[in-house]
C-alpha positions in Angstrom: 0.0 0.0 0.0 1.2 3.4 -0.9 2.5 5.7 1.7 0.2 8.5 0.8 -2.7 6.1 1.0 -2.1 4.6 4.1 -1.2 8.5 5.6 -4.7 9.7 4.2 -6.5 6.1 6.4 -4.7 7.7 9.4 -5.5 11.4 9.0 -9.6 10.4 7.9 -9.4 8.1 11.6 -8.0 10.7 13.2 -10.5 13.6 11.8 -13.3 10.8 13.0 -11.9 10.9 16.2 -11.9 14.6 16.9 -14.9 14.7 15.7 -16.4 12.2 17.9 -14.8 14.6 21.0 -17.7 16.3 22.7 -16.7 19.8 22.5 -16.9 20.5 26.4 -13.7 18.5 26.0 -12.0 20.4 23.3 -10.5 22.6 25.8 -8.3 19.6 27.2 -4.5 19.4 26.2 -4.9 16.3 24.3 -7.6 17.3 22.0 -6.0 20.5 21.5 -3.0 18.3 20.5 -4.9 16.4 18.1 -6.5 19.7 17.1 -3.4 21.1 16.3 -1.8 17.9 14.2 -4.7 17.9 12.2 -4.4 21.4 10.9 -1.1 21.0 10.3 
């Protein structure tokens, strides 16, 4: 498998992930972490 395909699984899991983050939480280290990779 490609690298740019396996690279785009892990970003849409990780996207899925935030997004499953209540926002009351988004406040918390962690998920400003994640927050912050994602962007990139």
């Amino acid at each position: 498998m490609p690298d740019g395909y396996r690279t785009g699984l892990v970003r849409l899991r990780a996207l899925d992930l935030y997004e499953a983050i209540p926002t009351a939480h988004h406040h918390e280290r962690a998920v400003r972490v994640l927050r912050d990779i994602l962007a990139a």
